[in-house]
C-alpha angles and dihedrals in degrees: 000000000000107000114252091238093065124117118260120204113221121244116257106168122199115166120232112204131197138152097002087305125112129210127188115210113204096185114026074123095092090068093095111096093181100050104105081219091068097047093044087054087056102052086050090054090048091045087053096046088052096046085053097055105037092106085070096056096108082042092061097043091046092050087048092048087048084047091045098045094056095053122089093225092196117053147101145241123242119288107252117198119219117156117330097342154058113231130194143128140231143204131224135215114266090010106111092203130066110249110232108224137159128189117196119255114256097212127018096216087057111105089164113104110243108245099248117190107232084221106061136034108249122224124290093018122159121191108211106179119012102197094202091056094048084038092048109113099018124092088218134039141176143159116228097179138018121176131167104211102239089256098050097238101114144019125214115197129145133213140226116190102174105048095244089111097233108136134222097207116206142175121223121190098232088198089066094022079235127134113239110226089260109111114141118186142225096038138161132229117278116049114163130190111230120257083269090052081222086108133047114206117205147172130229129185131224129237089294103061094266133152093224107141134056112204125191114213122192116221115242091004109122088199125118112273123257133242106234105164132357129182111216102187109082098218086074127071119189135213129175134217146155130257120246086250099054089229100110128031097202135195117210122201120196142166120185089274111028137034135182129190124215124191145211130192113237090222092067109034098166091051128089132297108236119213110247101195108358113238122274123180104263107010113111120188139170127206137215129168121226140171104240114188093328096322144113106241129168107217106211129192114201146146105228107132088347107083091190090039135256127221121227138170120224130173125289099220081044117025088163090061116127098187095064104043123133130192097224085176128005143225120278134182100222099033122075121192136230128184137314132220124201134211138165102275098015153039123207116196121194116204128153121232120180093019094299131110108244134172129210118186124211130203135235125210132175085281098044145252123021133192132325111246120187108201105232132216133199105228129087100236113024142149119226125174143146116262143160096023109124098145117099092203100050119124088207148089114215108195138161133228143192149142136183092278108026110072122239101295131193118212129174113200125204113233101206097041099025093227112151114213120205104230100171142350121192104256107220108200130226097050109303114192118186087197080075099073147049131212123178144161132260147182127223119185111237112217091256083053095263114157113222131188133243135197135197162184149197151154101250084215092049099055130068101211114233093024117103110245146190107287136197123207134197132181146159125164120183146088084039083276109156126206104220139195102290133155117241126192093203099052087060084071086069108042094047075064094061092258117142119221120209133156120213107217094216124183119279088052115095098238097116093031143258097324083057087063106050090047091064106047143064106002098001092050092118081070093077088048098042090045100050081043091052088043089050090049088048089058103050091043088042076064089238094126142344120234086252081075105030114103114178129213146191140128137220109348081010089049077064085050096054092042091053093052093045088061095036097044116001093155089071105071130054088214138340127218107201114192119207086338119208087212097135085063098151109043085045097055090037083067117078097179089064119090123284090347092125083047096059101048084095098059101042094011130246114287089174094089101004117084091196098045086057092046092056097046092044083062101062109009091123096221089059093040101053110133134226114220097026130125102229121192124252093281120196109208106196122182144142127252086228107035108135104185090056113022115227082232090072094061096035102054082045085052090052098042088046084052085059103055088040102251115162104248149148139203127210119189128184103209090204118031137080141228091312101050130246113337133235118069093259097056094044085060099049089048090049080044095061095039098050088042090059091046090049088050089051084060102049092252104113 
């Protein structure tokens, strides 16, 4: 039960009414982020937490020490060419933030990184942005853009030092390592110089937090920045970018549901952006250009007639022609794809098939496109994906890899021969073996018949098979946002333990495609909760745990997630750790005045002005559900002062209703950090460090 020490928010009720239902709330009060009674609540959460947890103290610095200890604190990423140069950055031991640097390349025809020691600066390099020196002074720092000019001359990058994700943009010459006067405020994430590096081209959002407004700003120019695109309707959010080629700077507009692309061609900046498919509700697409035997040709990826998406090519000059349409891959039921990216000689296509991220590359030749080609791998779960490829020109695929028991690993794969060269692989200190651990793939029945996947890991010497053991699991479930096979150095902190991982890949992810998705949103959203609830219930009867040992996780939509299954079966779990939860779903989406809230109507519905819509939501949004006369598990409620995406009041008025009914819970509050937690790689660990310590405490293994 709650301790009788713990803080107790008063009652303040207010009634919300909608479609002829009332609902008393008896702590929207906590809304207000500027009451010092607010602030004063949560410092007396956060005081409590930390009383009731104090016995883990030793427990957390050991894990962050384990963590620590793992981590090669000074190394670097793998070089990427783009231009004239290779750019990369590093970290250094005891430095909480990554260092920014470039060398020049020695021979324009090497595509080959240069083999740099993570201990020593090579020759010729040049650092062009040291996080530790922009984050010095500021209890928070993160970067929102960073763009070379094509040439390599300036940078422009922008910098957020409260967590709210609003941007100060700003332009450094990278000749002199100085910043130019132009620094414009109240940015979002994303800005881009033009192919002539004479523009920046950046996004801004609207009073609800909405990317909505594209500027120009010209470099140097003193002059007031121009409106180049702005999206009225406030389901759709914008960005802008550049084509690989450089031939296109492109704006794409998208709601959940629809998207739409808009180009300009990098010759005339400061001309119009001209539509490529006109918008139509439903249909999603992505574009690339590309140079197709000779020819302009726009690659578009859509939905439209192909629920799991096609990929076509259409004419540059006429992308709506119907005439001169070619299906480049087609639609497949149990393929979905994912994105394409075009060079000079290639194409490589990522799709997912069996519930894992692939990539196939496909040739070009003087009379078009060759054969498609998947890259395989050897292991049973693994996540494979491009990366790091910007130039057009380059003969070759960068791609990462990685699984839960193969460390982050860099490859680079030659088009023309096929050879994979291993570039980098993530060295994990203090004699790591893969050989150490399993991981594997199972199958647990939903109550509708569903079949949902399962995966999971363990260390072969720390359980016993056939005896039930302590289990981790973790789920999200929305935006068709898959969790997919990753290593994890902190996690080794728990299966050296004896605890097993494993994610359930619930309905409402992408892992099984498109159809996945739409089963687990607006008025099928109870799937994602009753699947995680039935894969929770094949464990236990697979004989792999008991819900003595069995602990949940998830955070932000899964923090929904976690909320839903503590009120549906809270017998299940032995304890819950919910990070930023979105556990207050339907006042928040009833608001449209709050951020983001018109965007996501799309994704749980709109129970502003739909009565069925409310009703559903009412029935599982996890503030309103919580039970009386129920035994919940320990739950961990973990969120940020400023985070704007899921405000701190959602878990704190949860924390205080669960308080009501006695449920054993904490809350844990950052009082100056966002969405993604504190910032700065040591602080991220200690905060891992408490979280997995509690957890570990849940199981009996503190």
């Amino acid at each position: 039960m709650a301790s009788s020490h713990a803080p107790r928010a008063p009652r303040k009720p207010v009634t919300r009414r909608h479609h002829g239902h009332e609902f008393v709330d008896d702590y929207e009060w906590l809304r207000a982020k500027e009451d010092p009674e607010v602030i004063a609540h949560l410092e007396a959460e956060n005081a409590h937490t930390e009383a009731e947890t104090a016995h883990l103290a030793a427990l957390r610095e050991t894990i962050f020490e384990e963590i620590r200890g793992r981590v090669q604190e000074t190394d670097l990423g793998v070089p990427v060419r783009e231009g004239e140069w290779w750019y990369y950055s590093r970290t250094a031991e005891g430095a909480q933030y990554g260092i920014h640097c470039r060398v020049p390349v020695a021979d324009a025809d090497d595509w080959t990184p240069p083999t740099i020691s993570p201990d020593s600066a090579p020759a010729g390099e040049q650092v062009l942005l040291d996080g530790n020196v922009e984050a010095d002074g500021h209890d928070f720092f993160s970067l929102g853009s960073f763009d070379v000019s094509a040439d390599g001359s300036l940078l422009a990058w922008a910098i957020d030092t409260t967590g709210d994700e609003r941007y100060e943009l700003r332009v450094r010459d990278l000749t002199t390592g100085v910043d130019l006067p132009d620094r414009v405020a109240d940015t979002a994430p994303g800005a881009v110089f033009d192919a002539t590096g004479r523009f920046v081209f950046y996004p801004t959002v609207d009073e609800s937090w909405r990317p909505d407004t594209i500027w120009r700003h010209e470099v140097g120019g003193g002059g007031d920045d121009v409106t180049v695109f702005t999206e009225p309707d406030d389901r759709y959010w914008i960005g802008v970018g550049l084509t690989r080629s450089r031939q296109y700077l492109v704006v794409d507009v998208g709601s959940k549901i629809t998207s739409e692309t808009w180009l300009l061609d990098s010759a005339d900046p400061t001309g119009e952006f001209r539509v490529v498919w006109p918008r139509r509700e439903g249909v999603e697409y992505d574009v690339e250009h590309a140079v197709v035997a000779g020819s302009d040709r726009l690659l578009v990826v859509h939905n439209d007639g192909a629920e799991n998406f096609e990929l076509v090519d259409v004419p540059a000059d006429d992308p709506t022609s119907a005439t001169d349409r070619r299906v480049v891959v087609a639609h497949r039921d149990d393929v979905r794809l994912e994105s394409v990216d075009a060079f000079a000689g290639h194409l490589v296509v990522e799709h997912r098939r069996e519930a894992l991220p692939r990539l196939s590359v496909l040739p070009l030749g003087p009379d078009g496109y060759g054969d498609l080609v998947e890259v395989e791998f050897d292991e049973p779960l693994f996540a494979a994906g491009a990366g790091g490829n910007p130039e057009f020109a380059q003969p070759t695929v960068r791609f990462g890899y990685a699984s839960f028991v193969t460390p982050s690993t860099v490859y680079d794969l030659d088009v023309r021969t096929g050879e994979r060269r291993l570039l980098k692989r993530q060295v994990v200190l203090g004699g790591y073996d893969p050989a150490d651990y399993e991981q594997a793939r199972e199958w647990a029945t939903a109550a509708d018949g569903t079949r949902v996947p399962i995966s999971l890991v363990w260390r072969r010497d720390a359980v016993t098979p056939g005896e039930p053991a302590p289990l981790h699991l973790y789920g999200y479930g929305s935006y068709e946002h898959s969790i997919d096979p990753g290593f994890s150095v902190a996690r080794l902190s728990l299966l050296d333990r004896g605890v097993v991982f494993a994610v359930a890949h619930v309905r409402g992810g992408g892992e099984m495609g498109r159809a996945w998705y739409e089963q687990g949103k607006t008025l099928t959203k109870t799937n994602t909760f009753t699947d995680f609830v039935d894969v929770a219930r094949h464990l236990v009867a697979e004989g792999r745990t008991t819900p003595e040992q069995l602990v949940a996780e998830g955070g932000s939509a899964g923090g929904l997630l976690m909320g839903a299954v503590a009120n549906i079966a809270p017998e299940l779990f032995a304890g819950i750790v919910a990070a930023v939860p979105f556990v207050d779903a339907l006042t928040s989406i009833l608001d449209p005045d709050l951020p983001l809230t018109v965007i996501e109507w799309d994704e749980w519905g709109d129970p502003l002005h739909d009565a069925e819509v409310y009703e559903y939501m009412r029935g599982y949004s996890p503030y309103e559900n919580v039970r009386e006369g129920v035994r919940y598990p320990r739950i961990l409620a973990v969120t940020s002062l400023n985070d704007t995406r899921v405000l701190y009041v959602e878990p704190a008025k949860w924390t205080a209703r669960l308080r009501d009914v006695g449920a054993p819970v904490l809350l844990k509050t950052e009082m100056s950090a966002g969405h993604g937690g504190v910032s700065g790689r040591y602080e991220s660990w200690r905060e891992r460090a408490f979280e997995l310590a509690w957890l570990l405490d849940v199981l009996g293994r503190a």
